[in-house]
N, C-alpha and C positions, 0 to 999 in steps of 0.2 A: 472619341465617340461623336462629338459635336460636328469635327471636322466630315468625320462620315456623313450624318446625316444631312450637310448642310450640301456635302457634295450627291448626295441622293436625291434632294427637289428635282433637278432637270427632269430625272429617270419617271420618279412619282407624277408630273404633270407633265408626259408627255399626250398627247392626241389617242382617245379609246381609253387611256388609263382611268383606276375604279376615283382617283385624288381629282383630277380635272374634272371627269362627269358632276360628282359631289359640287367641287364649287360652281361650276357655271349653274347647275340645279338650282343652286341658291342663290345666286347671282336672278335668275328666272322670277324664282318663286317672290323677293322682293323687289323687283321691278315692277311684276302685274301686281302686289298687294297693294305700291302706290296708286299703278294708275287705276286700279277698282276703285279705292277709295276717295281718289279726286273724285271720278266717275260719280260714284253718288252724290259727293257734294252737290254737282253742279244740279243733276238730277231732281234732289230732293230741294233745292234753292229755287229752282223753274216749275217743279212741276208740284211738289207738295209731297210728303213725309204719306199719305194715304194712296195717290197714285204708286208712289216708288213701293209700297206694301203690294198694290194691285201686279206690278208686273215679277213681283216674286213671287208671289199668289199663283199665278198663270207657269211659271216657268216649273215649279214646284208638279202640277199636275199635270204637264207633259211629261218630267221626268218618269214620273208613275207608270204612266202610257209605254214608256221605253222596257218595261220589264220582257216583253216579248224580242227585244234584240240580242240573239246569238249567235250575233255574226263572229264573233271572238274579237273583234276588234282592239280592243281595251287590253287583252291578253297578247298581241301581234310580236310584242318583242320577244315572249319566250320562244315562238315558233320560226323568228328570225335567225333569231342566234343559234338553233338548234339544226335548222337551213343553212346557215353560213358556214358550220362545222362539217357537213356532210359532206358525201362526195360527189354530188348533182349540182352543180354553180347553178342549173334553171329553175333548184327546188324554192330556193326564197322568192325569185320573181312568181312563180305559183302561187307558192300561199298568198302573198301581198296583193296579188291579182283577185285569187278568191276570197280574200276576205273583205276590200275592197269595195267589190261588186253587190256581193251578202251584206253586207250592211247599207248600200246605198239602197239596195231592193228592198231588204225590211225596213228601214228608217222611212224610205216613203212611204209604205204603208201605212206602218202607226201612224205615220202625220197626216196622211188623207182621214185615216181614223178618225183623230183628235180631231181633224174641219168637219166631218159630218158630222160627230157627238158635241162641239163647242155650242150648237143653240141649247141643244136638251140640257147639256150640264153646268154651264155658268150659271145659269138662273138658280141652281141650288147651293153656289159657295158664295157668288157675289151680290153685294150688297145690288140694290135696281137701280139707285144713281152712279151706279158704275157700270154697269151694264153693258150700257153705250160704246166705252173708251173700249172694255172686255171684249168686244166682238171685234174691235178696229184693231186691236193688238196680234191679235193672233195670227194674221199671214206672219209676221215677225216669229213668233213662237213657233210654229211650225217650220218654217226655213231655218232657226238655229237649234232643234230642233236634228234635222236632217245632217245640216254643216257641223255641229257639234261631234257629231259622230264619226263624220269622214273626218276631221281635224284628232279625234283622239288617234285613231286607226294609224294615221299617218303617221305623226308623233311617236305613237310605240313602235311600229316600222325603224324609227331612228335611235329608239332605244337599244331595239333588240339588234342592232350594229354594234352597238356599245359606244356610239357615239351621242351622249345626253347633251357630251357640250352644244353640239352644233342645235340639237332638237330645242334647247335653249335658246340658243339666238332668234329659231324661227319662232317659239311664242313669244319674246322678248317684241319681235316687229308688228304682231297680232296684235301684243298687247299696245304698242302706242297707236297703232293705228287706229284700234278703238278710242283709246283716249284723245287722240285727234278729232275723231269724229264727236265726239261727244262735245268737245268744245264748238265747233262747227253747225252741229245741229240739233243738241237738246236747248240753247236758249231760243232758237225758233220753231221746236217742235215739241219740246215735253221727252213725256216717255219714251213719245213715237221715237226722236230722235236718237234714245237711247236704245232700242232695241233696231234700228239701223246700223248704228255703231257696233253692236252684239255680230250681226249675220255678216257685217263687213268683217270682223277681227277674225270670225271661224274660217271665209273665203282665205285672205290671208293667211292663216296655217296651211290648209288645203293648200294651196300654191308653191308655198317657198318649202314647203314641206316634203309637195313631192319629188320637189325639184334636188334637195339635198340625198333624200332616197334614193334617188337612180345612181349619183353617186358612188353609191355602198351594195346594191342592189343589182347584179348584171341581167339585160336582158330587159329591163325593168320598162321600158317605151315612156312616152307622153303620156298614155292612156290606159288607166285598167281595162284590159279585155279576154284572159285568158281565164276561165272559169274551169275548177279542176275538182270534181266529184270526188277524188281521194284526199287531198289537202281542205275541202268543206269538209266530210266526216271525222278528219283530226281535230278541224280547228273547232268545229260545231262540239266535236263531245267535249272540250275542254271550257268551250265558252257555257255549256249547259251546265256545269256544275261552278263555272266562276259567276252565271248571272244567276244563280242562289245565295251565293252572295252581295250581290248587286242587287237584286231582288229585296232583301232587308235592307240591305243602304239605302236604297231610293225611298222605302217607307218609312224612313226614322227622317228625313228633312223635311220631305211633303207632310208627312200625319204630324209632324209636331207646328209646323206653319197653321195649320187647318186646325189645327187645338188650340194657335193661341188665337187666330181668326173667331172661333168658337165664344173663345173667355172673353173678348173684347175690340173683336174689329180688327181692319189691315194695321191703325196703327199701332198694335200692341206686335201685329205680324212683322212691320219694318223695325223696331228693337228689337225684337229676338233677331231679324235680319243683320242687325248692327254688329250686334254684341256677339254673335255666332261668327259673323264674317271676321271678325276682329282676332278672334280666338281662332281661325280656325286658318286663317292665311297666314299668322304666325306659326302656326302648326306647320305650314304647310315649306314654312322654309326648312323645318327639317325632314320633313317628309321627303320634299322633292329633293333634297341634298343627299336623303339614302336610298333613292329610288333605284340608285344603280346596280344597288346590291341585290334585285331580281335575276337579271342576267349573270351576274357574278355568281352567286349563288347557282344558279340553272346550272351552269358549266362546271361546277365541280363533280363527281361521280356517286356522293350519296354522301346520306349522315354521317359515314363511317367514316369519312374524309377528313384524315386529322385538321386539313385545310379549310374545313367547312365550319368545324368545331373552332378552330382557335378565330376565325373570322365574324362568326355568330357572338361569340363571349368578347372579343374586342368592340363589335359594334352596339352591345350590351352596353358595357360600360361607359361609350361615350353617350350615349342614348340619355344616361343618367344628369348630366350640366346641359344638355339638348332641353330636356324635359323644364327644369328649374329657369334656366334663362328664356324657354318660352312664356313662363307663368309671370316671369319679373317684367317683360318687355309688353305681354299683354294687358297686364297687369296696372303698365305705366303708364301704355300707349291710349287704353278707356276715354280719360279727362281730355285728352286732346282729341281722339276721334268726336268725343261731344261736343267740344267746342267747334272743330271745324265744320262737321257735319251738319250740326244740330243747331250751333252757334250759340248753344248754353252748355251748361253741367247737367247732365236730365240723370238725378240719382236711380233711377229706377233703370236707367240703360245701366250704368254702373254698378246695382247688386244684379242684376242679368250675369253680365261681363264678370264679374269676380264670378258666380258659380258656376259657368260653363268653361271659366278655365283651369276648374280644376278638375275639373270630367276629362278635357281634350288634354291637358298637360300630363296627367299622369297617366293618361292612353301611351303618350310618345314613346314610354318606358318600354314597352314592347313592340315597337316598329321593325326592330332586324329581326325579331321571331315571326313576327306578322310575314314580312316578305322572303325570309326562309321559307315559311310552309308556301307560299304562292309559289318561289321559283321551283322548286320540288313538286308542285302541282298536288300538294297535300291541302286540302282546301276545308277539310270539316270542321276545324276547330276555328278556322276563321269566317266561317259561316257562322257557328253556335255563338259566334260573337257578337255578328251583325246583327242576328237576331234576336238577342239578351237588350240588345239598344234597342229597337226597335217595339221590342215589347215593353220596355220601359215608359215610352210614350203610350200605349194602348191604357199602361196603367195609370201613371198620372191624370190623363184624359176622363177616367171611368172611374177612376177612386179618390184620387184627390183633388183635381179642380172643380167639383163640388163643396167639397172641406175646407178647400183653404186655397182656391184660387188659381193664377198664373204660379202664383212662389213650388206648390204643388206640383204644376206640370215640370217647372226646373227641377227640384229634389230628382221628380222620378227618372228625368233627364241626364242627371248626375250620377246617380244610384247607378243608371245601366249604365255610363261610360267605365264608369270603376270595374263590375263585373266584367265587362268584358275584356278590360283588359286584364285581369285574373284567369278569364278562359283561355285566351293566347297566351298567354305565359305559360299554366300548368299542362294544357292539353298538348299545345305543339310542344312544348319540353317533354312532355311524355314519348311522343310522337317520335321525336328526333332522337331519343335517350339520352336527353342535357341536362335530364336534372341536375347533374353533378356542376353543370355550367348554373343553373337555378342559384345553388347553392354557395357556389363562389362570387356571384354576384350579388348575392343576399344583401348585402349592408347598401349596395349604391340602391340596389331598387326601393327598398322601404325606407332609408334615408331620404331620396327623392320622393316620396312618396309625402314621406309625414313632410318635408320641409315645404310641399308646395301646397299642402293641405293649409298650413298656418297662416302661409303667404295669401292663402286665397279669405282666408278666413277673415285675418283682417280687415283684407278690402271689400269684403263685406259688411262688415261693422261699420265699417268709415262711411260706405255708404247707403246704410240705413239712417248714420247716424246724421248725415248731411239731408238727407229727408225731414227731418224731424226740425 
């Protein structure tokens, strides 16, 4: 059996295969988790712990602005792969064309938006000696912004080939060229220099990104210009019901940024920015390591699929040491992001960081159910999710950070991350009729569950207890 499987690696990592997308995923996910987090060092070293607040502040309420984007872009790989199956080889240059296009057009919209509303509405979140830098930021915000969008678009374009490795390499080059840039030009310009480095790393996907698409994509030219009325009404009614989901996603970062702004200023905003980013790019190496299972998923023929079923319950189970080793790594990694970044122990970043990773860690548990109901285009119980977090923060904001402060706004924070991963689990197992899969996975999920609750527990203790 050993000799089997050791003679099976070639087969497992060949080129498109579901094993290679996974690792280069990951390979991706902790390359850019480095260079973000040099990134701010240098940032927050040059320009100050309240500026670096200011332009997550700003980036935060453009995202908001984006809720009118449904171009589907963010969604491109399921309509790739579903192109590449058919029997029109010009169907995926279409769609890639149209949606392309559709998001360059609404992206600049919104962002002309956001330049003629930026006088009227800084003046109501930002502090008036920041004001100044706020209004000089935003050609930046607004062009990443614009580029952000085109660089998602493309990137799922390479997804939905089933090629994650290579879309990997292209933000892998994204991501140093930002941090290139950042050495280069945040110690003689600050933020500015940092949100230069931002619109350069988005051009850079856009580029190499499109350039790996045509590749995979026949027909595909230099330039999007074919704009196709029946591939916008596929992709438009799919992205209308995913930016309801996206819809609560963008309101649980920005309204909890703006809450802790609220309870105590940008710098209580760039901790939560720490402590979230820390938790949440560890997440993200499993996230983006199971991203592949959209498309994989997409291509099997439905729930009934005994293939879909023993796929869905394998990726359970691994879901389960995913989950735990995110909690133990972010868990470790806190005291030295403080120290590099901050260049002390700030106990208060550190009980942050212990209670946000128990919210995002014990999410993970449900990640292959999360992107089963995406690649099946079954989207309402991961909607009901989004929005369980989401209102989480409405309530924190309104009922307990009067009571009891910032600690308040986390509880409520934590509270929704738990639920909703409770609503992904029970809804789409409903959905999929896994409960039987629920149930044989029973012991890893609430084993993981309690084991990362204790883990988080403690380092909450230790770091209250280091405050005192």
């Amino acid at each position: 059996m050993i000799v089997a499987s050791v003679r099976s690696l070639p087969a497992r990592f060949t080129p498109g295969s579901l094993s290679r997308n996974s690792l280069f995923a990951l390979g991706q996910s902790l390359t850019v988790g480095v260079c973000v987090f040099l990134a701010y060092r240098l940032v927050i070293t040059h320009a100050g712990l309240e500026r670096f607040g200011l332009w997550s502040l700003l980036l935060a309420g453009s995202s908001m602005a984006r809720i009118g984007d449904i171009s589907g872009g963010g969604a491109l790989a399921r309509f790739v792969a579903a192109a590449l199956r058919g029997d029109d080889p010009q169907r995926s240059s279409f769609v890639v064309h149209t949606v392309i296009l559709t998001s360059l057009a609404l992206n600049a919209a919104i962002a002309l938006a956001v330049w003629v509303a930026a006088p009227l509405a800084l003046p109501l979140f930002v502090a008036p000696t920041l004001l100044v830098e706020a209004h000089a930021l935003m050609p930046y915000v607004v062009a990443s912004m614009v580029l952000s969008a085109l660089a998602a678009a493309v990137t799922s374009g390479i997804d939905g080939a089933q090629r994650a490795d290579q879309r990997a390499l292209v933000v892998v080059a994204g991501a140093l060229v930002f941090f290139g840039a950042c050495i280069l030009l945040v110690p003689r310009q600050g933020v500015f220099g940092f949100g230069v480095a931002q619109v350069l790393q988005q051009a850079t996907v856009i580029v190499l990104g499109w350039l790996v698409l045509r590749r995979h994509v026949a027909d595909l030219g230099w330039l999007p210009r074919r704009w196709r009325r029946d591939a916008f009404a596929e992709t438009t009614g799919y992205a209308v019901k995913l930016n309801a989901i996206g819809l609560t996603g963008l309101m649980f970062e920005p309204l909890a940024k703006f809450a802790f702004n609220h309870a105590a200023g940008p710098g209580l905003v760039a901790l939560y920015e720490l402590a979230s980013r820390l938790v949440v790019q560890v997440r993200g190496l499993v996230v983006s390591a199971a991203m592949p299972l959209v498309p994989a998923f997409a291509a099997r023929t439905g729930t009934s699929d005994p293939a879909f079923q023993q796929m869905l319950e394998r990726a359970t189970r691994i879901a389960n040491p995913a989950a735990i080793g995110t909690a133990v790594v972010t868990l470790a990694g806190a005291p030295v992001m403080s120290l590099v970044v901050l260049g002390r122990i700030s106990p208060d970043l550190l009980a942050m960081n212990a209670a946000l990773t128990a919210g995002w860690s014990i999410n993970i548990l449900v990640v292959p159910i999360y992107f089963a109901a995406q690649g099946l285009g079954i989207l309402r119980w991961n909607f009901a999710s989004h929005a369980a977090i989401a209102l989480s923060v409405l309530i924190g904001t309104f009922l307990l950070v009067p009571a009891f402060g910032p600690p308040g706004l986390v509880s409520a924070i934590v509270m929704g991350l738990t639920s909703s991963m409770l609503i992904v689990l029970f809804g789409n197992a409903h959905a999929f009729d896994a409960m039987g899969m629920v149930r044989r996975c029973g012991v890893h999920l609430l084993g993981g569950s309690v084991t990362i609750a204790m883990l988080c527990s403690v380092a909450l203790v230790l770091a209250l207890l280091t405050r005192v």
